[in-house]
N, C-alpha and C positions, 0 to 999 in steps of 0.2 A: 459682305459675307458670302452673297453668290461667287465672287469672282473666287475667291479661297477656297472654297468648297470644289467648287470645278478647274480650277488650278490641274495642268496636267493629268486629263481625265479625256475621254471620248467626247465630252461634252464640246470641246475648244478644237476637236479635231486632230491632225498631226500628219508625221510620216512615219512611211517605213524605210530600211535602210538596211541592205544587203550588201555582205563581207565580196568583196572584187576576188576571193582566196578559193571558200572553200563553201560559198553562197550562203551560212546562216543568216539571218534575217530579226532586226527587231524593231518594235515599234516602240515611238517618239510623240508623246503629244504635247499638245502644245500650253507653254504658261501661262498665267490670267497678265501677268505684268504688272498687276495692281501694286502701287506701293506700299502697301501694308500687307502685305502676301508674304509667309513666315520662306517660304519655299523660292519668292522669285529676285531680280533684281541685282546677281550677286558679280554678274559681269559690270553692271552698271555702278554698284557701290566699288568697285575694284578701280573702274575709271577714272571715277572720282578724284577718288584717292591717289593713286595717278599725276592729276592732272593738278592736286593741290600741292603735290610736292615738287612739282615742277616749277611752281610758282613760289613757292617758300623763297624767304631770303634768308641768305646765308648769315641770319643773326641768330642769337637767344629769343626762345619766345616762352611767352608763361600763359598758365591755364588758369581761365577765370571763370568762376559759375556764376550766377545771378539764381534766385530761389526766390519763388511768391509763396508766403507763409500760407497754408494750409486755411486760415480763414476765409483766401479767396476762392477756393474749390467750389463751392454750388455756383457761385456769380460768373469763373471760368466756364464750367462746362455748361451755361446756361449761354452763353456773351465765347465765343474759344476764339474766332475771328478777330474782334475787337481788344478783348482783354490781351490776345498773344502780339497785335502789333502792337500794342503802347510797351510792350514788357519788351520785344525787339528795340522801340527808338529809346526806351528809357535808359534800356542798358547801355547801346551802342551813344547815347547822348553825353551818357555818367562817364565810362573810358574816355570818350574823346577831351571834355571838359578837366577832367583832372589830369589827365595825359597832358594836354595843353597848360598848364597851368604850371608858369615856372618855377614856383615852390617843390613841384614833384618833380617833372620830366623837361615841361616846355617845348613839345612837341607832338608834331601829328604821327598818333601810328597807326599800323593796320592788322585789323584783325576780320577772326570767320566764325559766325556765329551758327549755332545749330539747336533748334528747338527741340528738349526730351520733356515729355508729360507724363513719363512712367516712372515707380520704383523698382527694384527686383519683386518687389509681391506684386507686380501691376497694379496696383491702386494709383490712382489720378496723384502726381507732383509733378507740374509744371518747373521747368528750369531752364537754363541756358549755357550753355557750353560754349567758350570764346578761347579760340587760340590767338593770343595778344603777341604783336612784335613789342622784345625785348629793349626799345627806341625807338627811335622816329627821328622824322624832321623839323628844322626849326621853322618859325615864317618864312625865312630868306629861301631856303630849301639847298645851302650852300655847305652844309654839314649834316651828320649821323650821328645823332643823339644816344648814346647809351645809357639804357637804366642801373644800376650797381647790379652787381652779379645775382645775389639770391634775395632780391628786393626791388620789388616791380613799382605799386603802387600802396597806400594805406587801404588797409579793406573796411576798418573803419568810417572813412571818408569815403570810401564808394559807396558803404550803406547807407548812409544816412542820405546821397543826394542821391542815389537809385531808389528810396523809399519814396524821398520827395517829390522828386521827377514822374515816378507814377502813381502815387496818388494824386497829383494836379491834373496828369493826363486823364485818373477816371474820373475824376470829377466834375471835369469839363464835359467827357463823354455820358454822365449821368445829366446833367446838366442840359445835354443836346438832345435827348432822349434816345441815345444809341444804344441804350442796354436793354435787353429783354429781363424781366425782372418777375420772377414764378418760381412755384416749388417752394424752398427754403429758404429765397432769396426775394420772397412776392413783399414782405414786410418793408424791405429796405426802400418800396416807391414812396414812401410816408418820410418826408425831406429830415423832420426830426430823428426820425430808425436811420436815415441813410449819415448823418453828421454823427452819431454815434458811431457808428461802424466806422468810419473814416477815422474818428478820434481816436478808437483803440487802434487801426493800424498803425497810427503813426508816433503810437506811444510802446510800440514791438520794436525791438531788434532784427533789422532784415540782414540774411545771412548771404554774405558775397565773400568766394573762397577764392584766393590767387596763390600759386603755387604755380614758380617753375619744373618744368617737368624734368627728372629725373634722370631721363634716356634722350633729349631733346624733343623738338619742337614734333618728328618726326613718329614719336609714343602718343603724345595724344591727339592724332590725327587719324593713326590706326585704332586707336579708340575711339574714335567717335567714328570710322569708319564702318563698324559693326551697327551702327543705326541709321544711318546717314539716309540708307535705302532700304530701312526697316525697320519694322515698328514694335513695340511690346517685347517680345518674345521671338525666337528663332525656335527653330524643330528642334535641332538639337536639347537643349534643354527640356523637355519634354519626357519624359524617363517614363511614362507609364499612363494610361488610361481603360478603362474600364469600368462596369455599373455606376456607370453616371457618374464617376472622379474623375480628377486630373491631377496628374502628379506632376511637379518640377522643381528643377535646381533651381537655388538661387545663391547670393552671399550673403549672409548677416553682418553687415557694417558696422554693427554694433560691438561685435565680435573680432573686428579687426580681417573682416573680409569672407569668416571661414563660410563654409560652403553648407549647404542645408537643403532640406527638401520641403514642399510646402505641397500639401492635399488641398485642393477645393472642390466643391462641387461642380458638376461640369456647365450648372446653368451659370452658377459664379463666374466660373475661369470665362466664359465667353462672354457675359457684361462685364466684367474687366479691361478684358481683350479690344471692347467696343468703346471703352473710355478713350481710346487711343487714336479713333479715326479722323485726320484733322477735315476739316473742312476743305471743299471741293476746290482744287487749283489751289489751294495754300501754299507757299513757299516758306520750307523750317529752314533751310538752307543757303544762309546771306553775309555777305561780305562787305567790309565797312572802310574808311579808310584809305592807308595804301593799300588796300587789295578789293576796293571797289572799284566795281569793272571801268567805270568813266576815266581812274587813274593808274589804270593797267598800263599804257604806252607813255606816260608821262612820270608821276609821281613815282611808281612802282621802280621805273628802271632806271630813275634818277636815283633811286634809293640803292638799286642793285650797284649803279655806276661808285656810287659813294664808298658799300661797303669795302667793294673789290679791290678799289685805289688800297684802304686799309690793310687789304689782304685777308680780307673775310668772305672771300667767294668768287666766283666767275659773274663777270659782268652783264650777262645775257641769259635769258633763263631756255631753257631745252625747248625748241619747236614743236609746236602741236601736230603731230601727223593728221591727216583729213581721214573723214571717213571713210575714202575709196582706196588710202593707202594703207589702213587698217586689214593686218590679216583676220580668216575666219573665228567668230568665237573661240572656235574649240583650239585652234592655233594657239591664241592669245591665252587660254586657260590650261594647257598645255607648257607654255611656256614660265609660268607666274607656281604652277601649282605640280606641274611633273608627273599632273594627269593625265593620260591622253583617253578619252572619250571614243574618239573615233577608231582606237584599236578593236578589232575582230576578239570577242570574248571565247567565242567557237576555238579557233584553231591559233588565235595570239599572233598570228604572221599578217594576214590580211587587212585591208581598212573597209569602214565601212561608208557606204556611199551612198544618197538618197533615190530611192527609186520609184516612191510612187506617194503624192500625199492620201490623206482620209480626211475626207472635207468632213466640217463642224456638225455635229447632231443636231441644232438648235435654230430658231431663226433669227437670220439678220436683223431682224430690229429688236433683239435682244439683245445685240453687241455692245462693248461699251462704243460711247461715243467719238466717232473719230476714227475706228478703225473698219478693215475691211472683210474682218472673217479670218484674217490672218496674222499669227504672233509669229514672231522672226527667231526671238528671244529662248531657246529652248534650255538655256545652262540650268 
């Protein structure tokens, strides 16, 4: 919350930055970077995104969710470490397994998974968001497996072995004593409360949605691009605050999307907002499959090689430029967005160019960890 607070403030420091034209002058401070900063991050989510469509295969891919039923919420936000990797390998365990499994596909695909724990009302719902190649390969790895055009996998049979797959995984981890178990959730250390609660999960319907995407594999990547490098809510949505409210858009789903507004109080909207912060070094962002890293040079472009022959792609996916051949931010945001930044506001002819920083207001061993007083980062 400090870093969001002081996000782009004197606090973090900055420059200033005078027109080469007609000499106006303005000052630039610097971002917090924080990944849950509604304001920062948007060059980096851009890259991303980027860098995942570079590596797409030129096949059909489908969108899969994975949801933990709302009974798990005090035991999540109590356990978010532990509960969110079993719900990572449960899911990525359930795809691979019925992927594989010759009755459905019979082959290994690849997919990218992204952890969201919010609704549009920010209340705690944990989920998973998986872009699935629409195939795979077989053992031999001698052919390209197509799944039928608008029929991936049974979501049935994903639920039922995504349910099983983790509840064995918490059980083991109750089991180990890896759960922190207080609050709402302090009853379930008594083994009798904790085999009941197990029993009714596994007597629920867990909901696992697949659905080819619509506009390709390329729509829900820009979707999931809006979170990838942030959390909750963005500024934008934000329409109004005042005497201790918070006003914001949302869509009602319920309604088939439409758009709505939602009041909370403003100590609400910020323990909401705090529901959301994962744990420190967390990775929501993993890839499984052919498109885990270890099978990037092999698996991956064995896969690329295959489709191509078919005439579903180019054989080679687009070269990553290095970071020293990467033009300036504002180039690159310039380019993507037809903003230019660095244009003179004053006279519209000039650019503007850095001339002096304004070191940080605060002291160094307030920083976050790992840096030196200075953010790079200012989009």
């Amino acid at each position: 919350m400090r870093h969001v607070m002081e996000c782009r403030t004197a606090v973090l420091g900055g420059h200033v930055e005078e027109c080469d034209s007609c000499g106006h002058q303005r000052i630039c401070y610097n971002s917090c970077r924080d990944r849950h900063c509604p304001k920062c991050q948007s060059l980096a989510r851009q890259q991303w995104l980027e860098d995942r469509l570079e590596r797409l295969l030129p096949a059909p891919h489908f969108h899969v969710v994975f949801t933990l039923p709302e009974e798990l919420n005090p035991l999540t936000q109590g356990n978010p470490k532990v509960i969110f990797d079993i719900l990572f390998a449960s899911a990525a365990e359930t795809l691979r397994q019925v992927a594989a499994d010759r009755k459905h596909l019979g082959a290994e695909v690849g997919f990218t998974a992204v952890l969201h724990t919010w609704g549009q009302n920010l209340l705690f719902h944990p989920h998973l968001h998986c872009v699935v190649t629409g195939g795979g390969l077989p053992p031999d790895g001698q052919r390209w497996v197509a799944a039928r055009r608008n029929f991936f996998l049974p979501v049935k049979v994903l639920g039922k072995l995504f349910r099983g797959k983790f509840l064995a995984a918490l059980t083991k981890a109750y089991q180990a004593g890896k759960l922190r178990l207080g609050g709402s959730s302090a009853e379930l250390a008594e083994p009798a409360r904790w085999r009941c609660f197990i029993d009714r999960l596994y007597q629920k319907d867990w909901v696992v949605y697949a659905k080819a995407p619509f506009a390709g594999p390329e729509q829900v990547f820009r979707y999931l691009g809006r979170y990838t490098h942030r959390v909750a809510i963005s500024n934008h949505r934000i329409v109004a605050f005042g005497n201790g409210r918070v006003t914001f858009t949302l869509k009602d789903y319920t309604e088939q999307g439409r758009p709505k507004q939602m009041t909370l109080d403003a100590l609400e909207f910020i323990r909401r907002f705090l529901l959301h912060v994962l744990p420190k070094g967390y990775t929501r962002i993993r890839h499984f499959g052919l498109y885990a890293g270890r099978h990037i040079s092999i698996k991956l472009e064995a896969a690329r090689r295959l489709l191509a022959s078919a005439g579903g792609g180019p054989q080679s996916a687009v070269s990553h430029p290095t970071d020293e051949d990467r033009p300036p931010w504002w180039e690159r945001l310039r380019e993507r967005t037809a903003i230019d930044l660095m244009a003179c506001p004053g006279c519209g002819i000039g650019r503007l160019v850095r001339r002096r920083q304004i070191q940080p207001h605060y002291r160094a061993a307030l920083l976050p960890t790992g840096t030196d007083g200075w953010f790079a980062d200012t989009s």
